[in-house]
Every structure is written in C-alpha cells, then in structure tokens.
C-alpha positions as CSV (number, residue, x, y, z in Angstrom):
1,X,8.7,-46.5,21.6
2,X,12.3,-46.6,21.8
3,X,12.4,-44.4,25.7
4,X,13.4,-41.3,23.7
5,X,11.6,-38.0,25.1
6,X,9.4,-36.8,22.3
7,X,11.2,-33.1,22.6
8,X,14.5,-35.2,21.3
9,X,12.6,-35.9,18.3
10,X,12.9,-33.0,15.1
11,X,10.3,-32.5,12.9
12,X,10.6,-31.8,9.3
13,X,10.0,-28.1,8.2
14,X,6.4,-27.2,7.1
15,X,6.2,-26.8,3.8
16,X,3.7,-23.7,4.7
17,X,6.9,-22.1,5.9
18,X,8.5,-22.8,2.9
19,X,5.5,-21.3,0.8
20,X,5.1,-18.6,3.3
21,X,8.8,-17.4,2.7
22,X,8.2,-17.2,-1.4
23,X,5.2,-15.4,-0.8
24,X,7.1,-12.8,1.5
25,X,9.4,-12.6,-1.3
26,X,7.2,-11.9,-3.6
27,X,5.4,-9.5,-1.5
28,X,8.6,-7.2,-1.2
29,X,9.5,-7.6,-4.9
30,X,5.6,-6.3,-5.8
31,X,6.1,-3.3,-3.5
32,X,9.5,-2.0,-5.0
33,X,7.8,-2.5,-8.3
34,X,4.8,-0.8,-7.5
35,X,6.1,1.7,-5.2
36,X,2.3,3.7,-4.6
37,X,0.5,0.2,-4.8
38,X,-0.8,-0.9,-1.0
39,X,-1.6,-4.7,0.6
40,X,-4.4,-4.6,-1.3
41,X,-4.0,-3.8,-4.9
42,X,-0.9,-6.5,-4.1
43,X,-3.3,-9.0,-2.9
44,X,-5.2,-8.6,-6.4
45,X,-2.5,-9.3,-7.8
46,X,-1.2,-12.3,-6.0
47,X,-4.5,-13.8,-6.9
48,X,-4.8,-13.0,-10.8
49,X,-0.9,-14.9,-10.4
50,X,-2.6,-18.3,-8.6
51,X,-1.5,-17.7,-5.4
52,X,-4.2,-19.2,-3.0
53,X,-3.9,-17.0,-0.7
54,X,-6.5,-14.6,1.7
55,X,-6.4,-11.0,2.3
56,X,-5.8,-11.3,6.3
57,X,-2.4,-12.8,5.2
58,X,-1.2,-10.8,2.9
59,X,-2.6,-8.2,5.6
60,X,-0.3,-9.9,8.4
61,X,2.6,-10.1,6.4
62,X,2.7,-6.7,4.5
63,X,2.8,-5.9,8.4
64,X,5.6,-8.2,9.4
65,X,8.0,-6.8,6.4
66,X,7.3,-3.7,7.3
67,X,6.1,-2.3,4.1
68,X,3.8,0.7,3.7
69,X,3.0,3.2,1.1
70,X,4.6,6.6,0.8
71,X,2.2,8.9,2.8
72,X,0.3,11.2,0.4
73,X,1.3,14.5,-0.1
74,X,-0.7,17.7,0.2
75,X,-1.2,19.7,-3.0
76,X,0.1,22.8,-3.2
77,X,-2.1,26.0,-3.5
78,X,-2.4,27.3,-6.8
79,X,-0.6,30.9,-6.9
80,X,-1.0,33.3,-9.4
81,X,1.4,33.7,-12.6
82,X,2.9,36.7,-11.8
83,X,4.5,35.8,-8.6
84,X,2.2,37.9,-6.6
85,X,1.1,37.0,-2.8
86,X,-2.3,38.3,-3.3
87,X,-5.3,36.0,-4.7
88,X,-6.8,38.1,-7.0
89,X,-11.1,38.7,-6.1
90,X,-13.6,39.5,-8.3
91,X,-14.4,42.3,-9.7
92,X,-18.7,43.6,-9.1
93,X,-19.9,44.9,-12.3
94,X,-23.4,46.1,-12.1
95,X,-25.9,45.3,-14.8
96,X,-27.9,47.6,-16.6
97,X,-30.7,47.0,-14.2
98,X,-29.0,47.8,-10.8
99,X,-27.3,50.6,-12.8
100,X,-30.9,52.8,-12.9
C-alpha cells in the first residue's frame, strides 16, 4: 500500500479479550461467593446466566486465576461421651440355648 511494514500497523483489541476479561471477573466473584463450589458447579451457573460459554474454558481459566476449592477435611472419629480413650466393645450374652 502505502510502503509501511505490516508489523507498524496496530490492530484493534479483540473483543473476545474484552469478553474473556468479564467472564474472568465473573469467575472470581462466583468463587468468593460460593467458596465450596468448583469449575464446574460455576460453569452451570455461567450457563443458566446466558453466558455462551464451554466447559474447557471455564476449565482453562479457573486454572489461569488460580482458583481451587478448599481441600476436604477428614472427619473426626467419633469418641465416647465421657472423655474416655477406650472404644467401648460389645458385650456376649449367651441365649438361653447356648446357656444348656
């Protein structure tokens, strides 16, 4: 055209970009809502909202922001009332049959 290089030349910003950085947004504001929720359950609910949008990218940028739920906890083992150590273990009574 004009004897410009083409690398002189700026392009206008996608507007996925643009729509990728709302939906990172909104990714982050669904996890500190739903602090237990992961990619997925947010994914449902990025598409009940109208977000056009597929799991592998929600996957990619749950990723990229870093986010991740809380690791699970182990449940405790249930102790007995008293504050004892011991478990307590059943008692054999015989029945009247192994009694003769």
């Amino acid at each position: 055209m004009v004897g410009q290089h083409r690398s002189t030349q700026r392009h206008p910003a996608k507007v996925a970009s643009i729509e990728e950085g709302k939906l990172r947004r909104r990714l982050r504001e669904i996890a500190a809502e739903h602090i237990r929720w992961g990619r997925r359950m947010a994914h449902r609910l990025l598409r009940r909202e109208g977000w056009l949008v597929n799991h592998k990218r929600v996957h990619r940028l749950w990723r990229e922001e870093g986010l991740q739920r809380p690791t699970p906890r182990k449940q405790k083992r249930a102790r007995p009332a008293d504050g004892s150590v011991r478990r307590h273990q059943a008692d054999h009574h015989p029945t009247a049959e192994q009694a003769n």
